[in-house]
N, C-alpha and C positions, 0 to 999 in steps of 0.2 A: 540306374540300378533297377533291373526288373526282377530279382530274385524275390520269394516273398517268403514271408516267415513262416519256420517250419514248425508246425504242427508242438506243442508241448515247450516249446523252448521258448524262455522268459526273453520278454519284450527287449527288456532293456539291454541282457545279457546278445542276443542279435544284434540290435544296431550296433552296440561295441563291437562287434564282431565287422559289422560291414565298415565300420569308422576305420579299423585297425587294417583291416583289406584293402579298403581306398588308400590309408597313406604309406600301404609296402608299394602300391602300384605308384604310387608319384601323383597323385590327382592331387593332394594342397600344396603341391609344391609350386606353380607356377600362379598361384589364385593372385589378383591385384591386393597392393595392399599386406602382401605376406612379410612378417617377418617387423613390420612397423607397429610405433604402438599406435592404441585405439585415437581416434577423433578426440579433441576437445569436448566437452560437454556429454561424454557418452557414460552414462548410467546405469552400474550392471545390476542395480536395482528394480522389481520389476512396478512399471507404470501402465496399466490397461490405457492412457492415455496420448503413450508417447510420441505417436505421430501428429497429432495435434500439438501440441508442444512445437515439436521440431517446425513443421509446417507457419505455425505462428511466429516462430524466429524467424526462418528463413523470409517473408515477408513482411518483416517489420511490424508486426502486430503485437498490441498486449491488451490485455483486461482488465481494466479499471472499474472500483464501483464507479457508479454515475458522481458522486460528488467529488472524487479524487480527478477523474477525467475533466468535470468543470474547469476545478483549480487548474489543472495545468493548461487548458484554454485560456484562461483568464489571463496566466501569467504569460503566455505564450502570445498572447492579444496586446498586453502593456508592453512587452518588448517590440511585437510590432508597429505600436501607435509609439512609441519613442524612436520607431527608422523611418516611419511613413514620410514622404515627402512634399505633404501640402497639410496648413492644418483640418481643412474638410475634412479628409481621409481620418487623421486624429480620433475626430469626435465619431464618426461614423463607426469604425473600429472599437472604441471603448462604450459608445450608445448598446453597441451591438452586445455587446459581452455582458454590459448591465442588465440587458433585460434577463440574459442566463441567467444573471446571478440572482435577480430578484424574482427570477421563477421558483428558484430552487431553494432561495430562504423562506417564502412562503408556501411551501409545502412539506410535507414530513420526509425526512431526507432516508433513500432508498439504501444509503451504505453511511459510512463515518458521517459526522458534523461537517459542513462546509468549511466553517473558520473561516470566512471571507466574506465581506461586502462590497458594493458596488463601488466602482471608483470614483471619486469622484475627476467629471471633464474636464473642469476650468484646470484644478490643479494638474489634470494630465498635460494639458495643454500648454500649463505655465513651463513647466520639467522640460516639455519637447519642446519651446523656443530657447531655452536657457541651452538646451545641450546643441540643439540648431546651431545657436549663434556662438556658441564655446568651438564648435567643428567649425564652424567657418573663417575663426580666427587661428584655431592651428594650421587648417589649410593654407590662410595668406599668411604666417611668417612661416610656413616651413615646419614645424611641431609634429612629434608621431603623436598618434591616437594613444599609444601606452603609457 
């Protein structure tokens, strides 16, 4: 469309004009996507944002204050050191995440309360041989996980 708007005549009132022209000639007729309805998650709301949005979905990203981010490290850390397969790993894994956690009680917290303390190792430790040796007995008689 290189025609340009004529002189005196309301803005809005031309592009209706040119929308209405395009769709006697057939131009949205053949567009991808015609005639389907919109995408999941699509917001006819308006967001000056929404490409970041989108972009952060589509790469798996999200935004957490720093204390809620911890937390789900932490928890994310103790599931790990309950699959890890030596106890060294164990304590290394849960050492590791105590020191986060105790950076972060002692300082003024930059989003929510933590609500969390460091774990303690032994007891992590105790958990991951107890479930060790609970797995290693359903494996020798045969037993599912569930």
């Amino acid at each position: 469309m290189t025609e340009r708007k004529p002189p005196g005549v309301p803005f809005e009132s031309w592009v209706d004009k040119q929308i209405r022209d395009a769709e006697r000639r057939g131009e949205f007729a053949q567009l991808p996507g015609a005639g389907k309805p919109l995408p999941p998650g699509t917001d006819t709301s308006y967001d000056e944002l929404w490409w970041i949005r989108r972009k952060m979905a589509r790469e798996g990203l999200s935004v957490l204050p720093p204390t809620l981010a911890l937390r789900k490290e932490a928890e994310d850390a103790l599931a790990a050191a309950y699959a890890a397969p030596s106890e060294r790993i164990v304590r290394k894994i849960i050492t590791d995440v105590n020191v986060k956690l105790r950076d972060m009680m002692f300082r003024p917290p930059p989003g929510p309360p933590l609500g969390m303390k460091p774990y303690d190792v032994e007891a992590v430790v105790r958990e991951w041989r107890e479930r060790r040796e609970d797995r290693e007995r359903r494996a020798a008689t045969g037993e599912s996980d569930v």
